[in-house]
C-alpha positions in Angstrom: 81.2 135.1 121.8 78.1 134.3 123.7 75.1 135.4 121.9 72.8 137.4 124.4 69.5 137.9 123.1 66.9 140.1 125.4 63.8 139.0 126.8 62.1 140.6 123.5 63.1 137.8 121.6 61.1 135.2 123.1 58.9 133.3 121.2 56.3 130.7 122.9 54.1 128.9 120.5 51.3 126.4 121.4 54.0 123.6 119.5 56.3 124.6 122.4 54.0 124.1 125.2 52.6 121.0 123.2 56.5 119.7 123.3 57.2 120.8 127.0 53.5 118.4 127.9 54.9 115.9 126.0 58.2 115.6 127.6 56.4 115.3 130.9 53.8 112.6 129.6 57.2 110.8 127.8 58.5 111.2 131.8 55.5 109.3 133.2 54.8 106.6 130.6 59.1 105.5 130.7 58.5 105.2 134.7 55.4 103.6 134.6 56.7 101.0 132.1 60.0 100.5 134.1 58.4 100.5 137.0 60.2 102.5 139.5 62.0 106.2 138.9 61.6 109.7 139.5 58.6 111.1 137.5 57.6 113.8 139.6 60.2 116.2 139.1 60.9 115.4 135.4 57.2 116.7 135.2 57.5 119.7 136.9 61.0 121.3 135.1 60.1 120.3 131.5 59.3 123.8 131.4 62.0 124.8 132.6 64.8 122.2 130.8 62.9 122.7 127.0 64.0 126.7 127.7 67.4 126.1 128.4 67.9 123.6 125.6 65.5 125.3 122.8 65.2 129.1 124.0 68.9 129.9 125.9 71.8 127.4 125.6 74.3 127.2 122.7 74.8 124.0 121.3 74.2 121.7 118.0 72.5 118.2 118.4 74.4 116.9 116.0 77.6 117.3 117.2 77.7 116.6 121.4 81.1 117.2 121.9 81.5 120.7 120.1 84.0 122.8 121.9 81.9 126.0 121.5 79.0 124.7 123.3 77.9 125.9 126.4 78.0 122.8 128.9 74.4 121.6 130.9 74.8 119.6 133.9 71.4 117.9 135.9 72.5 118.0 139.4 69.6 116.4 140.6 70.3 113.9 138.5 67.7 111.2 139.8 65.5 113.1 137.8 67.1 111.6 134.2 64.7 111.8 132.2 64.6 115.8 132.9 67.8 115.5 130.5 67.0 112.3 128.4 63.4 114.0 127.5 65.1 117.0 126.3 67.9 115.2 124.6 64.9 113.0 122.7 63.3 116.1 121.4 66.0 118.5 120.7 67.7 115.3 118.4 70.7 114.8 120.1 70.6 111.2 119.2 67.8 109.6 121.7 65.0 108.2 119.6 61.3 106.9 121.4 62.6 103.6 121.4 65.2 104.5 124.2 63.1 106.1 126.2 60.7 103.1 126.2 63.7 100.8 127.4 65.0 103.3 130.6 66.4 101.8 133.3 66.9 98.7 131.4 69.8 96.2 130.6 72.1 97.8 127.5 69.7 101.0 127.1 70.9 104.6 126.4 68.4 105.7 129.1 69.8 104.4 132.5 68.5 105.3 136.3 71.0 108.2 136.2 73.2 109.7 133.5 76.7 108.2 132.5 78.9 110.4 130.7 80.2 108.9 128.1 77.1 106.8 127.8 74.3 108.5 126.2 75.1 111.7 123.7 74.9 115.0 125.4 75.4 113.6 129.0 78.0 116.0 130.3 78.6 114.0 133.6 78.0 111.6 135.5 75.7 112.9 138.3 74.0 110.2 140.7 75.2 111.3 144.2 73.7 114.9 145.0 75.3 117.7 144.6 78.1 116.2 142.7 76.8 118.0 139.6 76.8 121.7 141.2 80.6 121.2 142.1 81.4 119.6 138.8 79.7 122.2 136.8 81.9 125.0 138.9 84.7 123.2 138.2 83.7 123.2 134.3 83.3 127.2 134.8 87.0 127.5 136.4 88.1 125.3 133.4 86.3 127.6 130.9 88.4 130.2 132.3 91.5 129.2 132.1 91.3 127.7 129.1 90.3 130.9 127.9 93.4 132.1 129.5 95.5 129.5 127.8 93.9 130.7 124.3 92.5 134.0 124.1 93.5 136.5 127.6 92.7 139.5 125.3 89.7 138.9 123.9 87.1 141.6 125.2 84.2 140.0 127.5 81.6 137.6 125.7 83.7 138.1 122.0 86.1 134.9 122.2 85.3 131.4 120.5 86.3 130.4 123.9 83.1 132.2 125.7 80.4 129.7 127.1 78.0 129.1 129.5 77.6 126.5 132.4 73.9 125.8 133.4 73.2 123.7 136.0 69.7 122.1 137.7 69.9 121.6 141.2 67.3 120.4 143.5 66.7 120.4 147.6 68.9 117.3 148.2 71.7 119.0 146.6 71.4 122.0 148.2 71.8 120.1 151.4 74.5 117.7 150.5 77.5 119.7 151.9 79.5 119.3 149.0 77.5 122.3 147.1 78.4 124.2 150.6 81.7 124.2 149.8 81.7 124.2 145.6 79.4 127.4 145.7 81.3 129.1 148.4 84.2 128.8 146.0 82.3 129.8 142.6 81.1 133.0 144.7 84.8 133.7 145.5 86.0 132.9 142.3 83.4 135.6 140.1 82.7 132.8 138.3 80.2 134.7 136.1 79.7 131.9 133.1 78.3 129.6 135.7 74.3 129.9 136.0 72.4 127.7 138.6 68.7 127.1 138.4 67.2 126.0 141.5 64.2 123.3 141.4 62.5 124.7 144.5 60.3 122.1 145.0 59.9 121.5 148.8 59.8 117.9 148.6 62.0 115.1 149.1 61.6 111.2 149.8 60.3 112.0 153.5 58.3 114.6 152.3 57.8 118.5 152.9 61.1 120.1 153.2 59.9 121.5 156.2 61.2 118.2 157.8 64.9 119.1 157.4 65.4 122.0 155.4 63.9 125.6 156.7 67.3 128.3 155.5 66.4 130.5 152.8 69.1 129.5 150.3 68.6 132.5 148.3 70.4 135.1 151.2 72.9 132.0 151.3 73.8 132.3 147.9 73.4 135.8 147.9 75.8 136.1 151.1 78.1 133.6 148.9 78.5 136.2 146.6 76.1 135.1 143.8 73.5 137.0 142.0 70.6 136.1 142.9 66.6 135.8 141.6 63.5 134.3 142.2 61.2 133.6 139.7 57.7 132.7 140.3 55.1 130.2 138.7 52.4 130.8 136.5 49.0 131.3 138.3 48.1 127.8 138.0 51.4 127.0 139.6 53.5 125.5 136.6 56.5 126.9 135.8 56.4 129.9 133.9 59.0 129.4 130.6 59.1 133.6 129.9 59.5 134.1 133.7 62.8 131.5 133.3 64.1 132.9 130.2 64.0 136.1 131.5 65.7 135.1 134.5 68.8 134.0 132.3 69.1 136.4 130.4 69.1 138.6 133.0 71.9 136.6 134.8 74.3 136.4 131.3 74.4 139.9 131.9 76.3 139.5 135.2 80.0 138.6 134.2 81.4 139.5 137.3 79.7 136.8 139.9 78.2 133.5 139.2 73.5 133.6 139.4 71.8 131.8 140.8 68.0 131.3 140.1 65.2 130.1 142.5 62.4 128.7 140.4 59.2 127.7 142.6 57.7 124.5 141.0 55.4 121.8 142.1 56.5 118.4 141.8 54.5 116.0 139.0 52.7 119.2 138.1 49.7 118.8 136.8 49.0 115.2 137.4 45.4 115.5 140.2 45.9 113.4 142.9 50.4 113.0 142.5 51.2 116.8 142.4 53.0 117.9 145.8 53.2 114.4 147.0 56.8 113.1 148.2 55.3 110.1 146.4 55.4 111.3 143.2 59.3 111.9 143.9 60.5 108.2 143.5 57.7 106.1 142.3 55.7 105.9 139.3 52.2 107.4 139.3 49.8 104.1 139.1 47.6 103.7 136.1 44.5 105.5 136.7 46.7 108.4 137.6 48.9 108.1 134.6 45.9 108.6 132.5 44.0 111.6 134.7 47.1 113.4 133.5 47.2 112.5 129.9 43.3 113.8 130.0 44.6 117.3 132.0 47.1 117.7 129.4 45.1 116.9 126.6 46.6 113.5 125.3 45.0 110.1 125.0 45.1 108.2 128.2 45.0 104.8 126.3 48.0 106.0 124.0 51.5 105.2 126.0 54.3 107.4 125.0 52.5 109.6 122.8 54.3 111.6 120.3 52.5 114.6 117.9 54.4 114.9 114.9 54.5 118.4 114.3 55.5 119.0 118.4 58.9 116.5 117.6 59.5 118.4 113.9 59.1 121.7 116.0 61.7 121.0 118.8 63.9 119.2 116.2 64.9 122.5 114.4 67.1 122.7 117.3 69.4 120.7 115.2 69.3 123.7 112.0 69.4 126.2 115.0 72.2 124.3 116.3 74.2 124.1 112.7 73.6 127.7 112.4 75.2 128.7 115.6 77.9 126.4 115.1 78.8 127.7 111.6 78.5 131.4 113.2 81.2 130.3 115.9 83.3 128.5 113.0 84.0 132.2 111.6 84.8 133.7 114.8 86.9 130.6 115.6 88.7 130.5 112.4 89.7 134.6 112.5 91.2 134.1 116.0 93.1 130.9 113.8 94.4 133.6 111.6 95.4 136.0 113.8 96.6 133.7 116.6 98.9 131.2 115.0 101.1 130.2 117.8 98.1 129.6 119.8 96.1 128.1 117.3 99.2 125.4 116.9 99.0 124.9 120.8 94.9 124.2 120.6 95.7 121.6 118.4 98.0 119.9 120.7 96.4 120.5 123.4 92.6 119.2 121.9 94.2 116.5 120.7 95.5 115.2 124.0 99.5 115.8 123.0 102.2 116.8 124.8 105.0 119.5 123.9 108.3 117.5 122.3 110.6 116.2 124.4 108.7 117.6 128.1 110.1 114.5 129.8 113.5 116.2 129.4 113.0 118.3 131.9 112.2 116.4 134.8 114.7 115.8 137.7 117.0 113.1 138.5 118.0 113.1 142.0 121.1 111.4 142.9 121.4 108.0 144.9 121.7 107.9 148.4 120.2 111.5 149.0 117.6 111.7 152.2 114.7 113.0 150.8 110.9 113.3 151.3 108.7 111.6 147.5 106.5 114.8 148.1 109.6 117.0 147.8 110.2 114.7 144.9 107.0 115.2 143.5 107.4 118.9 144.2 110.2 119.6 141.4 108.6 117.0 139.3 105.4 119.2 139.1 107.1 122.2 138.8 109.6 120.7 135.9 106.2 119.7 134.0 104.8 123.2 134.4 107.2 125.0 133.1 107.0 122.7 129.2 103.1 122.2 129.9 100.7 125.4 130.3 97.7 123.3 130.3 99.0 121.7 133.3 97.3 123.4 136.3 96.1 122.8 140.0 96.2 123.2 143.6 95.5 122.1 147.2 92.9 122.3 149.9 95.0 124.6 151.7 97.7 122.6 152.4 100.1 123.5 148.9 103.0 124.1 151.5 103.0 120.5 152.8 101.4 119.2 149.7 104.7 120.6 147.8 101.4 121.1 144.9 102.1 125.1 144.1 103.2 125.0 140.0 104.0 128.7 139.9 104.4 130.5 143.2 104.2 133.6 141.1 100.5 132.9 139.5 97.5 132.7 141.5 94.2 131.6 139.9 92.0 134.6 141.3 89.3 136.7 139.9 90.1 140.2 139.1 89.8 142.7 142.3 91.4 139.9 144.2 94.1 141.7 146.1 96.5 139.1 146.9 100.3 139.1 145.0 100.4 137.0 142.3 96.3 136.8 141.5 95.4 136.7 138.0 92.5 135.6 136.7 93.8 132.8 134.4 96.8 132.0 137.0 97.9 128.5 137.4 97.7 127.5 140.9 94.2 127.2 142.9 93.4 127.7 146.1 91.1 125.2 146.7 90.9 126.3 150.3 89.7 123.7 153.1 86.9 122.0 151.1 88.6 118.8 150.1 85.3 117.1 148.9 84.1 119.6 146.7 87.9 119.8 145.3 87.7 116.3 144.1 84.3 117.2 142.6 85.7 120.4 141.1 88.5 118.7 139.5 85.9 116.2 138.0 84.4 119.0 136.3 87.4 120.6 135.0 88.5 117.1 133.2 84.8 117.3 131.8 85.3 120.3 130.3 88.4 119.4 128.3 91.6 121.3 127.3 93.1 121.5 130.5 95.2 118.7 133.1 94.3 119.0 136.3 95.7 118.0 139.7 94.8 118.8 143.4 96.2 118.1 146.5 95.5 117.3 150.5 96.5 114.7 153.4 95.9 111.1 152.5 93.6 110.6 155.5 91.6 113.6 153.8 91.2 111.1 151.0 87.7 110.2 153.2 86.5 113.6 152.7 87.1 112.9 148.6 85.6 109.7 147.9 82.2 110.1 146.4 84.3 112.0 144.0 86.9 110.0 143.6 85.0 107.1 142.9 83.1 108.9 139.9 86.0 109.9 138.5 86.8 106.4 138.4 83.8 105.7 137.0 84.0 108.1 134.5 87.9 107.4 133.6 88.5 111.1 134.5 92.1 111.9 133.8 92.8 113.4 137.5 95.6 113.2 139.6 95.3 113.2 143.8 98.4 114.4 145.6 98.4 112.9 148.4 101.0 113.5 151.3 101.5 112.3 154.0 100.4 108.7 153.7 101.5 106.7 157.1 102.3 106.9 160.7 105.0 108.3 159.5 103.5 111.6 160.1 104.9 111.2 163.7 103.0 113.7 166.1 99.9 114.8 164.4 99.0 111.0 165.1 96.3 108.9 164.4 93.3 111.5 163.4 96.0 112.1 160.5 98.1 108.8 160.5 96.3 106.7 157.3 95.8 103.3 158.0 92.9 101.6 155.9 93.1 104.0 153.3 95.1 102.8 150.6 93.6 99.6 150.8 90.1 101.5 150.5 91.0 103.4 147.7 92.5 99.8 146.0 89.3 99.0 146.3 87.7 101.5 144.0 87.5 100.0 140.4 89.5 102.2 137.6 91.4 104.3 140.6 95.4 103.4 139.8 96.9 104.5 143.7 100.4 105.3 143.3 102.9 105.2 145.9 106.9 105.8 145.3 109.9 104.3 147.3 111.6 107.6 146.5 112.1 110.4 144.9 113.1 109.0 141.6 110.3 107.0 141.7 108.1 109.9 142.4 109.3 111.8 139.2 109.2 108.6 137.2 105.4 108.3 138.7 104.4 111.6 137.2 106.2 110.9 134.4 104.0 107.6 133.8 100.5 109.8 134.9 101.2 112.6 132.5 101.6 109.8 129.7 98.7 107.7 130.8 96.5 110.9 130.7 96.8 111.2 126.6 96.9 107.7 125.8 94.3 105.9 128.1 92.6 108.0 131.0 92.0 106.9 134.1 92.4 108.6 137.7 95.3 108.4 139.7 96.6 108.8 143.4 99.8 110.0 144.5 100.7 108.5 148.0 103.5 110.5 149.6 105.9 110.9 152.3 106.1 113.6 154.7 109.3 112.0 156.2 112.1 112.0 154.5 113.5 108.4 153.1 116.6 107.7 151.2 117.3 107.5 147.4 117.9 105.0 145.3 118.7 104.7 141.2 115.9 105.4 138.8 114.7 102.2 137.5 112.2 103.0 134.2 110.1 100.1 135.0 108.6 102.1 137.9 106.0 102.8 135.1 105.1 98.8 134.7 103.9 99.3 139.0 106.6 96.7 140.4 110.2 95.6 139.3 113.3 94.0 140.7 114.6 96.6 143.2 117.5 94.6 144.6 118.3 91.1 143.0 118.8 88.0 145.3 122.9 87.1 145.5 124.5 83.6 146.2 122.1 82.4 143.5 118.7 81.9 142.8 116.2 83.8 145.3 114.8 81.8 147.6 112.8 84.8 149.1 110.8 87.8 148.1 110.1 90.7 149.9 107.7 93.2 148.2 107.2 97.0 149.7 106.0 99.9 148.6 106.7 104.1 149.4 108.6 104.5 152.6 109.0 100.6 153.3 111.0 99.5 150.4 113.9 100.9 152.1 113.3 99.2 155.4 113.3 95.9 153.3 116.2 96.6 151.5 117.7 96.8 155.0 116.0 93.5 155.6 117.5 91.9 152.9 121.2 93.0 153.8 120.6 90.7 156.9 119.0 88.0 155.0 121.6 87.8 152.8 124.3 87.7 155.9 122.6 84.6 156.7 122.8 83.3 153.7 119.4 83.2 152.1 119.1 84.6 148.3 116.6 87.5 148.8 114.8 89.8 145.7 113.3 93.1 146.9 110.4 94.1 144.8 109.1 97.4 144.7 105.8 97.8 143.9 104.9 101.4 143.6 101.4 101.1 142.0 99.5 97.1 142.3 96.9 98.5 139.7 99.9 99.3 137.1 101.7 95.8 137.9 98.4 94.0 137.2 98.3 95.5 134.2 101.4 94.0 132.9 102.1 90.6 130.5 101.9 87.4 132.9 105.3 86.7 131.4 106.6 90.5 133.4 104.9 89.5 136.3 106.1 85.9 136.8 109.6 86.9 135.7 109.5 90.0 138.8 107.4 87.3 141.2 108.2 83.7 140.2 105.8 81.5 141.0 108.4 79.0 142.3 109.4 81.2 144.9 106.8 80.6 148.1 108.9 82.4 150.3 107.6 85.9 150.4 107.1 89.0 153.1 104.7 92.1 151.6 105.6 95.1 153.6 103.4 98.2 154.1 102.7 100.7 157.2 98.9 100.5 156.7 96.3 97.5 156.2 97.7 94.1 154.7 94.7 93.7 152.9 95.8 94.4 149.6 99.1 92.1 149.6 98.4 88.4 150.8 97.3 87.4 147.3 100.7 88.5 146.3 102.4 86.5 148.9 100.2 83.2 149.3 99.7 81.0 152.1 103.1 80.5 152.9 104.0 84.0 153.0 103.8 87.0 155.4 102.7 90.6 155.9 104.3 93.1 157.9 101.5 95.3 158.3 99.7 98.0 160.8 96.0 96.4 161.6 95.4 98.9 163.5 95.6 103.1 164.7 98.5 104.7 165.1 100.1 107.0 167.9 101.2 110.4 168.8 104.8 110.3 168.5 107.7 110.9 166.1 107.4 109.0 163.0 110.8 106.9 163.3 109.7 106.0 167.3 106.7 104.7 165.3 107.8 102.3 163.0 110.0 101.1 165.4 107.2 100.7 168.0 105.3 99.3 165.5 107.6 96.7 163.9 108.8 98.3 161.3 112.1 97.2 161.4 114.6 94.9 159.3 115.2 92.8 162.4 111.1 92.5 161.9 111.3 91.8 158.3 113.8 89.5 158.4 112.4 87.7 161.1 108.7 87.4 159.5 111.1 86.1 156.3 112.1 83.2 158.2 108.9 82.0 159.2 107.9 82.3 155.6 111.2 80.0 154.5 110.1 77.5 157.4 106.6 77.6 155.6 107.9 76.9 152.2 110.0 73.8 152.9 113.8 75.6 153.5 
């Protein structure tokens, strides 16, 4: 139910141009008292952002995280106080105060946004481009959600109709990230996504000419956008009717996602700063601070000038806001009425529940079975599909291997897509060969809410994903990363595609839980633990999986604590430990049968997930890794970084330090030691170590 008003019903009064200078002087005053930031372009879009947030977008101050509101994201998000400006006036919760403290310890105002910081912060966007793939991903999720809710609504009539708006600058138009997301809005029609270009021509080193000479409006055009330009105002700001317009005329294209280029001049109108690459990350000096007060007709001995009836002007956004919120309520509680069944499912699903009993239905594979964990993970995905429509995803092109399709039948695919099985609010994406943007995309679709999300590639891929990766971690995204293939034992692709460093890597990211299952059963019992983690305390996860097929053991439920007793030392207390994870354990359990032979007590610990076990009680983790027992060999076919604080001084890793090797996969562990006969042997060095 997107309200579409035409270009006849803008209104610019000399309050809103006094409240558009004002956010630009507010821009300049919080730099020049922090000392360092990005004024420059904060100045130049005021125009631009006080449109979208008091002329165009749908939202209510008051109330950040209303479902009906359509969703801004600031790309270029260097330029904060683009958003924090606009956030300050419209009365979203910023007061002067906070804009006086950016950049600084504990403030609501920091270098870049932090969702889940600062009210009406709808990601966090430092790295460029992040925000233009998050904010497609946010359009796919409007989408299906809609899907999931309200399939027969006619076009713009649904509660569940919003916009995304985005800002975007050069340097995100050049990170290739926003290659790949806007190559796959343009395929996907994604017409609720609008992108305003900050055409600029600047960056740190100056003109653009330096590094950037395409003409991104035939790219986007030959992405399959709509596209317009929209020039300045004869003095060369940014013309507010020329952008409203512009919008408005893109809401009216449902069928492919706009894109806008709007020609601006950085730190517009300050005399000596505008078009200076200076003016992009430093703060404009003093005597240029207060020439632009003077142009713009404020005091220049006045910091952070405010005119009262300017701030009461912009804050009717908040009536405004109650208004269109109460207007949505009555749209929103007729489809209530006449949708029960769905309205019952919204409520589940917008309150992060899942459907009673969905764990029943996931598999239990019987001991002893050869099988792959991706295979296992395979049927686990599809078991949780079938009990939990919310539950959607894909693969960068690699769902075969990935074993990631949840419906072979359903195709997430805009309408005119001729392929079997597209439908517009299908369940499976094709994510296609853009593994960075992917990550990104799924980012955005967690943002949006409603939905679970998953996507899928090679582990060694994971290098493509990791900007975006590690913001989901930062943001405690609830996302899940399939990914297969996770050692040498990928056999002849060898070591372009052989991970080595990269579970260790990805250890390494704060808030990232890296999951990786001994077997099948574990596999299922993995998702099992993901689903329930997403509802109760969300975080990102990665699923490390085998290509290679490795044998099956008996479920064990405390899979979901990260490590457990897998095999329990015989002939009394243990005197050693070995601890393995994914396609190793079984290779120590091996181990341990020759141990044993020689009389030594041996515990196998599997430790599918290190961030889960650290999680756990002291008391759980000293009773699965006595402290009394120095004896102990960590196995894993990749970097032994993670493990020697797990097995001490005395103990010993069976590791790969370095890259693999065309070859089968079993003619590489053997070749490279990963053997029982190598286990065992690395155990008795340990028990010479510890005194036995």
């Amino acid at each position: 139910m997107s309200s579409k008003p035409t270009s006849t019903d803008f209104e610019w009064t000399e309050l809103d141009q006094r409240a558009v200078d004002t956010a630009r002087i507010l821009a300049v005053d919080a730099v020049q008292k922090a000392g360092n930031g990005h004024p420059g372009t904060a100045m130049s879009l005021a125009p631009a952002a006080y449109t979208l947030f008091q002329k165009v977008m749908r939202h209510d101050p008051a109330d950040a995280e209303w479902i009906g509101r359509d969703r801004f994201v600031l790309s270029a998000g260097h330029s904060s106080l683009t958003l924090y400006t606009q956030l300050y006036l419209a009365g979203f919760g910023l007061e002067l105060d906070d804009l006086k403290s950016f950049r600084t310890w504990g403030s609501k105002t920091p270098g870049h946004p932090e969702y889940g910081h600062t009210a009406g912060v709808e990601t966090t966007t430092g790295p460029l481009g992040q925000g233009v793939a998050n904010a497609v991903g946010m359009a796919m999720a409007a989408r299906y959600e809609r899907g999931l809710f309200d399939p027969e609504a006619a076009p713009g009539t649904s509660p569940f109709d919003h916009f995304i708006y985005v800002i975007a600058g050069d340097g995100c138009l050049q990170e290739g990230i926003s290659s790949e997301a806007s190559s796959m809005a343009g395929h996907q029609k994604l017409g609720n996504l609008i992108l305003l270009w900050d055409d600029n021509h600047i960056s740190i080193e100056g003109d653009t000419q330096t590094s950037f000479s395409e003409d991104p409006v035939k790219r986007y055009e030959a992405y399959g956008w709509h596209v317009q330009r929209v020039r300045p105002q004869e003095n060369g700001d940014v013309s507010p009717r020329a952008v409203y317009e512009a919008v408005r005329e893109a809401q009216k294209v449902t069928d492919r996602p706009s894109f806008i280029a709007m020609r601006s001049i950085i730190a517009w109108p300050a005399p000596h700063a505008q078009n200076t690459e200076a003016s992009h990350g430093n703060a404009l000096g003093a005597e240029e601070v207060a020439a632009t007060k003077r142009v713009l007709g404020f005091d220049p001995g006045v910091d952070f000038e405010v005119d009262d009836k300017a701030l009461a002007h912009a804050r009717e956004a908040r009536t405004r806001g109650y208004a269109v919120k109460a207007a949505w309520n009555e749209v929103f509680e007729a489809w209530r009425s006449a949708n029960p069944e769905r309205a019952a499912e919204f409520d589940r699903i917008s309150n992060d529940a899942l459907p009673a009993r969905w764990e029943d239905e996931l598999p239990v594979f019987e001991a002893g079975l050869s099988m792959a964990t991706r295979a296992g993970s395979g049927q686990a995905l599809r078991a949780l599909g079938a009990v939990i429509p919310e539950l959607w995803g894909g693969s960068a092109d690699l769902a075969d291997s990935n074993n990631t399709t949840i419906d072979a039948t359903s195709s997430f695919l805009p309408k005119g897509n001729p392929l079997p099985g597209a439908d517009q609010y299908g369940r499976t994406i094709h994510y296609g060969i853009r593994e960075h943007a992917m990550a990104a995309m799924m980012n955005g679709v967690a943002l949006h809410g409603n939905t679970r999300t998953y996507g899928g590639t090679y582990l060694a891929f994971s290098d493509y994903m990791r900007p975006a990766v590690r913001l989901a971690a930062l943001m405690r995204l609830p996302v899940t990363h399939v990914w297969t293939h996770d050692s040498i034992g990928v056999g002849e692709d060898g070591p372009t595609h052989q991970p080595v460093e990269h579970l260790a890597s990805l250890r390494a990211i704060p808030g990232l839980n890296i999951v990786r299952p001994a077997d099948a059963n574990e596999a299922v019992l993995a998702w099992r633990e993901i689903i329930r983690r997403h509802s109760a305390r969300p975080a990102p996860h990665g699923l490390a999986l085998t290509r290679q097929k490795v044998p099956t053991f008996e479920p064990n439920e405390d899979t979901a604590r990260g490590g457990y007793v897998m095999s329990e030392a015989e002939g009394g207390e243990p005197r050693l430990i070995l601890i393995a994870t994914g396609s190793e354990v079984h290779v120590a359990v091996d181990a341990r049968k020759l141990l044993q032979a020689d009389g030594v007590p041996t515990r196998v610990v599997s430790m599918p997930s290190v961030e889960w076990f650290e999680e756990q009680p002291d008391e759980y983790r000293d009773r699965v890794l006595p402290p009394s027992v120095k004896a102990r060999v960590a196995v894993e076919a990749g970097v032994g970084q993670t493990w020697h604080k797990y097995v001490g001084e005395r103990g010993s890793v069976v590791s790969l330090e370095h890259f693999g090797a065309s070859a089968a996969g079993a003619v590489l562990f053997e070749e490279f030691g990963f053997t029982p006969e190598r286990v065992a042997a690395a155990a008795k060095k340990a028990l010479v170590r510890a005194g036995f």
